[in-house]
N, C-alpha and C positions, 0 to 999 in steps of 0.2 A: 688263731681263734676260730672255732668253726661252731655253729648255732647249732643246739637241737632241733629235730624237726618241728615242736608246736614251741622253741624260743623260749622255752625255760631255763634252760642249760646252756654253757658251753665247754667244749673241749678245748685243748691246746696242751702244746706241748712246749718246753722253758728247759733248757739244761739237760736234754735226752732221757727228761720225764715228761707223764703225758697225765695230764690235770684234769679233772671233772667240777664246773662249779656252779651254783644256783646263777642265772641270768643278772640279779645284782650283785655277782663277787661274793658271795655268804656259799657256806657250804663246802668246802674244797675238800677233795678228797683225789688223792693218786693214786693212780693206777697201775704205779709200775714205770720202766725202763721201755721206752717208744719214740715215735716222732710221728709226724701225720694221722692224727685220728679222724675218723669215717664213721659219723651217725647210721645207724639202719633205720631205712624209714618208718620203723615205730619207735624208736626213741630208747630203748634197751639194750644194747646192743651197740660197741664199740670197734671199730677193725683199725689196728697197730701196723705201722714197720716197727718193728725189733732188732738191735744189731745180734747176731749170732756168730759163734765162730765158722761157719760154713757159707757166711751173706744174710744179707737182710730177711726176713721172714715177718710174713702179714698172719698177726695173730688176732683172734675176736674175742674181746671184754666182754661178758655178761653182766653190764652194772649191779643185779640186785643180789647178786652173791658174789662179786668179784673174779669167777669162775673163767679160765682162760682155756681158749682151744687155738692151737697152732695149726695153719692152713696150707700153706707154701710156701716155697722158698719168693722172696718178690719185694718191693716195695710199692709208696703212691697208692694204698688200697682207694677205689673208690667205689661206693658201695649204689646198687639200682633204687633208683627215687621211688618206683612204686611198691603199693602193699602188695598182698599175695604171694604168691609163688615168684614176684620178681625180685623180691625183698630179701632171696637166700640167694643172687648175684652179686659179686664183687668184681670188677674190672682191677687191674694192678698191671705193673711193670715188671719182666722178666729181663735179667742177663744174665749169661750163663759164664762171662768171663768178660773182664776188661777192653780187650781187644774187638768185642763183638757189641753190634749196635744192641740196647735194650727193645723190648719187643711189649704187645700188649697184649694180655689174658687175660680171660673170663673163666673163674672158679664160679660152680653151681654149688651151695653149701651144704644143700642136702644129700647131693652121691657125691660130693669130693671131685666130682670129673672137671677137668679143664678144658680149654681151647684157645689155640692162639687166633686172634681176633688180625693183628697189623707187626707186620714183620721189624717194621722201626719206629718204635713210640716210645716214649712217658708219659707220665703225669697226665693219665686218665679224665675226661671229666664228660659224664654221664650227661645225656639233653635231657629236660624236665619230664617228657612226657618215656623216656630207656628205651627209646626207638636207635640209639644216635650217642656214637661218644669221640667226643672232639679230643686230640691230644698233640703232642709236641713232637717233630721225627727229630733226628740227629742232624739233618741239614737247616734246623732252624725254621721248620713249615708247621705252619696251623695244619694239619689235617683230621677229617673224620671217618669213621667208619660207619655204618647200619650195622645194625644186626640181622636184620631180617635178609635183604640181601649181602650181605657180607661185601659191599666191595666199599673202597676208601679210594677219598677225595681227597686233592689235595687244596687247601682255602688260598692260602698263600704266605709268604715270609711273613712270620711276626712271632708273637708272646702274649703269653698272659691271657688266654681265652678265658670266655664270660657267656655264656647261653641265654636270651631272653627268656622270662616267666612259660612266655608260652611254646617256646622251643623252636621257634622258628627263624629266628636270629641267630648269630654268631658274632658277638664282638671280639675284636682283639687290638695290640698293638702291633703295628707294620714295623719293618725291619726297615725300610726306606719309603719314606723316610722316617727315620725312627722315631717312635713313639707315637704313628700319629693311628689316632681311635678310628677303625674301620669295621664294619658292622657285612658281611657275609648271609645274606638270603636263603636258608635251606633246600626251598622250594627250585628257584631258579638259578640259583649258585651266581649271581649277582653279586661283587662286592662295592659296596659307599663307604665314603668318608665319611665320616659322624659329625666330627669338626676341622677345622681348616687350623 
C-alpha cells in the first residue's frame, strides 16, 4: 500500500493487479495487470512493473484517462519526490539475465534517455530532498548513490531502508545482528543504533 502524495489515495497491488482507492477504502478502481505502483509527485500519474513475455517492464498510468505508456524494460520503478522537471525521473531496477547481478537506472521521461546510476542494486528508494537514492546490492549491503556526484557508498549489511523526512538519515535493519534498527548520518557517514 503506498499513499498519494497529499494522502487522498492509495495504491497497492493484490493478486498481480494494481488497485487505486480513496484514503478511506471508497472508490477502487483497477488499473490493470502490475505490482509495485510509484506515485509521481503531483499525484496523477502512476509507474507499474508489468510481467511481459520479454521481463518485467515499468509502465506509467495516467489516472484521469486510464492512458498507459510503456517505458523500459525493468522493475521496482521508483519515481523523483520533487515537482518540476525532477518529477519526469524514475529510478528502477535493470537485468539483463538471470545470471547477472540487477543494476540501477535513471529513465528522464521527457527524452526517454537513460543512465546507469550503480552497477549492483534494487529496490530504488529516492532521499526526500532527489539528491540521493539508497538501494539494496546483491551482497546484502544498504548502499547509496548521489546523483550529482555519481559516486556510491556503501552504508553497510542490512534491509529494509527508510530515509528520514528531511533526508539526512538512513534507517535500516542490520544483518548482524539481525534486525537490529540502525540509523546511518548522510552528512558524516556515521552509523547508530537506534535501539538496543
Amino acid at each position: 500500500y503506498v499513499w498519494s502524495p497529499d494522502y487522498a489515495r492509495i495504491a497497492y497491488d493484490w493478486q498481480g493487479q494494481v488497485y487505486v482507492a480513496d484514503g478511506d477504502g471508497g472508490n477502487v478502481r483497477t488499473l490493470g495487470p502490475g505490482v509495485a505502483p510509484a506515485w509521481s509527485p503531483d499525484g496523477k500519474r502512476l509507474a507499474i512493473e508489468r510481467a511481459s513475455d520479454k521481463g518485467p517492464l515499468i509502465v506509467v498510468v495516467n489516472l484521469d484517462d486510464a492512458r498507459e505508456t510503456v517505458l523500459v524494460g525493468g522493475s521496482r520503478p521508483a519515481w523523483a519526490p520533487t515537482q518540476g522537471i525532477a518529477s519526469q525521473r524514475l529510478a528502477y531496477t535493470y537485468s539483463s539475465g538471470a545470471a547477472i547481478s540487477p543494476s540501477i537506472y535513471l529513465i528522464d521521461l521527457a527524452t526517454g534517455a537513460t543512465a546507469l546510476l550503480a552497477s549492483d542494486g534494487s529496490a530504488p528508494l529516492w532521499s526526500p530532498d532527489g539528491g540521493a537514492i539508497a538501494f539494496l546490492t546483491s551482497r546484502q549491503e544498504i548502499a547509496v548513490v548521489t546523483l550529482v556526484q555519481g559516486s556510491v557508498s556503501t552504508v553497510g549489511a542490512g534491509y529494509s531502508c527508510a530515509w528520514s523526512v528531511d533526508g539526512k538519515r538512513l534507517a535500516f535493519l542490520s544483518a548482524k545482528p539481525a534486525g537490529k534498527p540502525m540509523a546511518w548520518d548522510r552528512e558524516s557517514g556515521e552509523i547508530k543504533a537506534l535501539l538496543d
